[in-house]
Structures are given as C-alpha cells and as structure tokens.
C-alpha positions in Angstrom: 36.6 6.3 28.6 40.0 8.5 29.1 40.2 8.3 32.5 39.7 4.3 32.3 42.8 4.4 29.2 44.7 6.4 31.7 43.9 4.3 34.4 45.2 1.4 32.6 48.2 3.3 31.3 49.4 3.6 34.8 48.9 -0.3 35.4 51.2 -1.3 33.4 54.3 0.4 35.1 54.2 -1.9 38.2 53.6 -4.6 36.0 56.6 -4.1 34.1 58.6 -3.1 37.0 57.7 -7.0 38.3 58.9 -8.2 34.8 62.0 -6.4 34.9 63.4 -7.5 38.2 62.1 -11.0 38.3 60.5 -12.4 35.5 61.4 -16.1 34.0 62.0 -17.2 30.7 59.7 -19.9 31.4 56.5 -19.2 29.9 57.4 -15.7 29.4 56.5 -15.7 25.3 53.3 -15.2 26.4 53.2 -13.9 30.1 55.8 -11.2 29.7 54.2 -8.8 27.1 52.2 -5.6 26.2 50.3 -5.7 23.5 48.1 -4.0 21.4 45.1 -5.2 18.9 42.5 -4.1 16.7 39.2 -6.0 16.9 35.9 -7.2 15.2 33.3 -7.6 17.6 29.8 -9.8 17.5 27.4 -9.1 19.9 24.0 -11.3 19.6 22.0 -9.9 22.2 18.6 -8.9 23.3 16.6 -7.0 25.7 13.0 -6.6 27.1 11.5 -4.5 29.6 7.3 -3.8 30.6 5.3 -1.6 33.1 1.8 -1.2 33.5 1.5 1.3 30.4 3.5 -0.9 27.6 6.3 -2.8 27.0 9.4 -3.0 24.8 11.9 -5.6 23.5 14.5 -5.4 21.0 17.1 -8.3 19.6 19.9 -8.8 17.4 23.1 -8.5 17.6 25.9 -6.2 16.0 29.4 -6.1 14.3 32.0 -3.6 15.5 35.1 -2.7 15.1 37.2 -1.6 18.3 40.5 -1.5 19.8 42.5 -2.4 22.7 45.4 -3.1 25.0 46.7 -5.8 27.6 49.8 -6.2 30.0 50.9 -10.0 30.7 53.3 -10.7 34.2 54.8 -13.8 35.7 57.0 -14.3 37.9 60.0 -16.8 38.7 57.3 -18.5 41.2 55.3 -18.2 38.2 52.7 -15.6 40.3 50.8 -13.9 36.9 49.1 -10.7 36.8 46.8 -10.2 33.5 45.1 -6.1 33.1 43.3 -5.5 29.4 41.4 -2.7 28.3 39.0 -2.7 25.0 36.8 -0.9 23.7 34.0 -1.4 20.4 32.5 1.4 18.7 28.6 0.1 18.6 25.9 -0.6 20.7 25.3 -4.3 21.9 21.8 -4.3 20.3 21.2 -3.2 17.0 17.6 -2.1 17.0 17.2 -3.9 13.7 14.4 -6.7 14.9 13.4 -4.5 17.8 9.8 -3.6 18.7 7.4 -1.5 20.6 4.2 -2.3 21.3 2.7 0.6 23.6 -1.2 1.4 22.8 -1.2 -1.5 20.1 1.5 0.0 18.2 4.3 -1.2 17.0 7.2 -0.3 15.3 11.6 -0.4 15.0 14.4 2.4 15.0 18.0 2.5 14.6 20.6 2.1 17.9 24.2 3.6 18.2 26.3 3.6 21.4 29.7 1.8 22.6 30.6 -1.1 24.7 34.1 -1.4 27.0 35.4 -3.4 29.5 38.5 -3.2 32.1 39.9 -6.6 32.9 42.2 -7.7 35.8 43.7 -11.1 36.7 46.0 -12.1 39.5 46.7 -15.9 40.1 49.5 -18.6 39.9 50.4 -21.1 37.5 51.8 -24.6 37.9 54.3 -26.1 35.5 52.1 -29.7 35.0 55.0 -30.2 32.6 57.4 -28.7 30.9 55.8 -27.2 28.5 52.5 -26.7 29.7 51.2 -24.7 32.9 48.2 -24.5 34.6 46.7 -22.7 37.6 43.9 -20.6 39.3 43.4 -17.0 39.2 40.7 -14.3 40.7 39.6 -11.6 38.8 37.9 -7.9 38.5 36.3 -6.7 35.3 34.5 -3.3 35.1 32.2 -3.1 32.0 30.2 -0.3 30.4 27.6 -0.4 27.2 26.1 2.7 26.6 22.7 2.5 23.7 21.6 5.3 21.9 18.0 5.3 19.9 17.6 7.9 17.2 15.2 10.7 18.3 14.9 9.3 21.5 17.8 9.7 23.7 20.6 7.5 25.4 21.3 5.1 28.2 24.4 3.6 30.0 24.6 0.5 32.3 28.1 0.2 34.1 29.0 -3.2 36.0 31.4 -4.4 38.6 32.2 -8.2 39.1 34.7 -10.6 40.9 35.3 -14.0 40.7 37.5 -16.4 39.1 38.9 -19.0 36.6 41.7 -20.8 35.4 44.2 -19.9 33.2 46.5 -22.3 30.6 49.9 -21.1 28.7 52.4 -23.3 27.1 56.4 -23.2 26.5 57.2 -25.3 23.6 60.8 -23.5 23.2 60.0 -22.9 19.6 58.4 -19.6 17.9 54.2 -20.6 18.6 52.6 -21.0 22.1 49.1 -20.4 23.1 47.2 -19.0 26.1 43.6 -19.8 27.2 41.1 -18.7 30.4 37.7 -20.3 31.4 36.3 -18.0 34.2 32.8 -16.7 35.8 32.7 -13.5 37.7 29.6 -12.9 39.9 28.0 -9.1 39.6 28.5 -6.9 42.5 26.9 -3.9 41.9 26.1 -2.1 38.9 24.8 1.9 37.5 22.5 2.9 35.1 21.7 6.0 33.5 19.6 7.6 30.8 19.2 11.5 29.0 15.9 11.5 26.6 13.8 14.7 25.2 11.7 14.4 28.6 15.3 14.5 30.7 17.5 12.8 32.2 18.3 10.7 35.3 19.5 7.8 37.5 17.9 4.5 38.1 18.0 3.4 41.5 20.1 -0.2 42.5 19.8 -1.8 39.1 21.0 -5.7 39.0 23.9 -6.5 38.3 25.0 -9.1 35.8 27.5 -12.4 36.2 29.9 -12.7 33.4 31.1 -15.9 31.6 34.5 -15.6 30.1 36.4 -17.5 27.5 39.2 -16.6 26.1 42.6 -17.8 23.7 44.9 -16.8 21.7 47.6 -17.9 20.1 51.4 -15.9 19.9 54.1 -16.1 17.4 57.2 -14.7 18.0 59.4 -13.4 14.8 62.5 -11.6 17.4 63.0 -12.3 20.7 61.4 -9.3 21.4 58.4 -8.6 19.3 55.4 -11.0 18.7 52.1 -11.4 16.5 49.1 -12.7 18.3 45.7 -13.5 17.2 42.7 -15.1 19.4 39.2 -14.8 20.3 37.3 -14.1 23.6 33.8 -14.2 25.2 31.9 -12.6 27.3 28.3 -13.3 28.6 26.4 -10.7 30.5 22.7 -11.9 32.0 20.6 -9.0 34.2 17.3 -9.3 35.3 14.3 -7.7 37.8 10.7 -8.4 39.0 9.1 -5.9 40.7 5.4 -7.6 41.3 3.9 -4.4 43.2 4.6 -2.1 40.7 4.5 -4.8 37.7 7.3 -3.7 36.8 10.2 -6.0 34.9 13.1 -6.5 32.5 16.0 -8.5 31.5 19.2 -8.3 29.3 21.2 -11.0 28.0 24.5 -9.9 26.2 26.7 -11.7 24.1 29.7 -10.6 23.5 32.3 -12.2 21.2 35.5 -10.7 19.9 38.3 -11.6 17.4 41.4 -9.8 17.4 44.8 -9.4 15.9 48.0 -7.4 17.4 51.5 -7.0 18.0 53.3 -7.5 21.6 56.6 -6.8 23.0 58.3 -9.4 25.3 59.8 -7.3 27.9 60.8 -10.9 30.1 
C-alpha cells in the first residue's frame, strides 16, 4: 500500500504543474483541486468456489471505514485529468452468512482484510452550456482486496482494467457545483495469492474482473481557495472460471459502495 500512496504522491506534481500554468476559471471549483476524505464503505458481496473434494461460499457484505485522496486538472481547452487513491480497512466479505460444506459439514468463521483501489482518468469536456459541461474520458483503475479467515490464513486478488466513461461538472458562478462519472472498465489481467497453515503460493492466470463505476459529488466552496465536498461512488467487480476437466469453478461478485466527506484546495 506505501508504494501505491507514494506512487500517487508523485502524480499529483504534474498535475498541479498543468494547473498552475494553464488552468481556467471555468469549471475549475471542481476540476482544479486536491482533496482529501474520510470514508464509510458498504460492500454487499459474495463468493463461491467447488472442486471435486467440496465446496465453499460465503455472502454478505461489510461496513468500513477508510481513507483517501484525489487530484482534479483541466485545462483552458478544458483537457481533464482525474488520479484518486482509497483505501478501507475490512475485507469485502464478512464471513457472517458464509458456509462450508466439505464431507457434509458445515459451518461459518470470522473474515478481516482490506480493500484499495488506484484511479486514473484523462478525457475532455465540452461546455454544452455555460454552466454545464460534458465529455468523454478513458480510464485505468488498479484494485486490490486482500481476505483473511481466522485460523486459516489469507488471500489477495489484485486487478488491472481500462476502459471508459463520461464525466459531468457544472459552473453555476456561485458557492455549490457538482461532479458526476458513469463508466465501465474491462479487466485486463489480474493476480492472486494465498499464505495458509499448509503454505503459501500463487494461483496461476486468475480472471480478471470488469468494473462498473458511478460516481458524484457535490463541492461547496467557503474561500476561493478551500472547499467542503461530500459524494458517493460505486464500484462493481464480477470474476468468474469453469474448468470442466478438472471440475473445477468459482465466481466473485463485489459490491462496492462508498460515502465520503473532505476538504479540497482549489489551486486553479
């Protein structure tokens, strides 16, 4: 997780540098900021897996709290660049309706773990009127959800993904505008993981998953420097794979959904 925080650390710098030599005021209350937010997040999710010698599935979601951080750009040809980092500190499924059903027995344990994703958006905006603008984007978002089981061990499941969406901000000249993204990114490739008592190792090309992402939130400026923002944003994560000769198969569907609160600074 540092070297992701560092990673997007050093982001920021260019984007700022684009801010400070040609940013416009146009649009900039919500385009030309860094901010940072704290977070509740919801994830109703669940998981299933089976081989020859049993199965498992667990479902239900949890409720986090987490962190995180975003840079906003536009230019005076009103060219945008978007990078976000967060983080939430809990697992995507909380164990508490799972089950396991190996040898006709069943029973349910207790899950910890994190989820994080790194966001990036570059598109351009079009100025349908004067107060509202419009326009397509393509974007990059790395995610990462590690689960832990009590007594068991851990696993981790990273994901790459491009694709794209479109993005809406408004200018109403007075202290309250609002900006909003629909987007789907398809999976690209994707790494799992897992340490248990009996070891530890690497699974070998897992799927990846497409993401489905809305997002909006709404900023109100109280300087002409410093803003409070609060909004909501959701992910959906699907994976699945069938392997008939060695019966082998399992799927994931996550649900992510955050609301957050922060402070910005308009650098435009």
């Amino acid at each position: 997780m540092n070297k992701i925080a560092v990673a997007v650390a050093l982001s920021l710098l260019p984007v700022y540098a684009l801010g400070a030599t040609s940013m416009t005021g146009s649009f900039g209350q919500t385009q030309n900021v860094i901010g940072v937010y704290g977070q509740v997040v919801g994830t109703p999710s669940s998981v299933s897996a089976s081989d020859p010698n049993g199965s498992a599935s667990a479902s239900g979601g949890n409720t986090v709290g987490g962190i995180g951080v975003y840079a906003n750009g536009v230019n005076s040809n009103l060219w945008f660049v978007h990078l976000g980092f967060n983080y939430a500190a809990g697992a995507a499924i909380s164990g508490g309706s799972g089950t396991v059903n190996n040898n006709n027995a069943s029973g349910s344990t207790s899950v910890n773990g994190h989820s994080l994703q790194f966001n990036a958006r570059l598109g351009k905006l079009f100025a349908v009127t004067p107060v509202v603008a419009v326009g397509p984007y393509l974007a990059y978002q790395y995610a990462d959800f590690k689960l832990g089981v009590n007594g068991f061990g851990n696993a981790t499941y990273g994901n790459n993904a491009l694709g794209g969406g479109v993005e809406l901000v408004t200018n109403t000249g007075g202290p309250f505008d609002v900006d909003a993204h629909v987007g789907y990114l398809a999976g690209v490739n994707a790494n799992a993981s897992a340490n248990t008592i009996d070891g530890s190792g690497t699974v070998s090309n897992p799927p990846s998953s497409g993401v489905l992402q809305l997002g909006a939130k709404g900023v109100y400026a109280f300087t002409p420097h410093f803003s409070a923002f609060a909004g909501v944003a959701y992910d959906r994560y699907h994976a699945s794979y069938n392997y008939p000769l060695e019966a082998v198969s399992a799927s994931a569907t996550i649900n992510e959904v955050r609301g957050m609160v922060g402070l910005a600074y308009n650098f435009g």
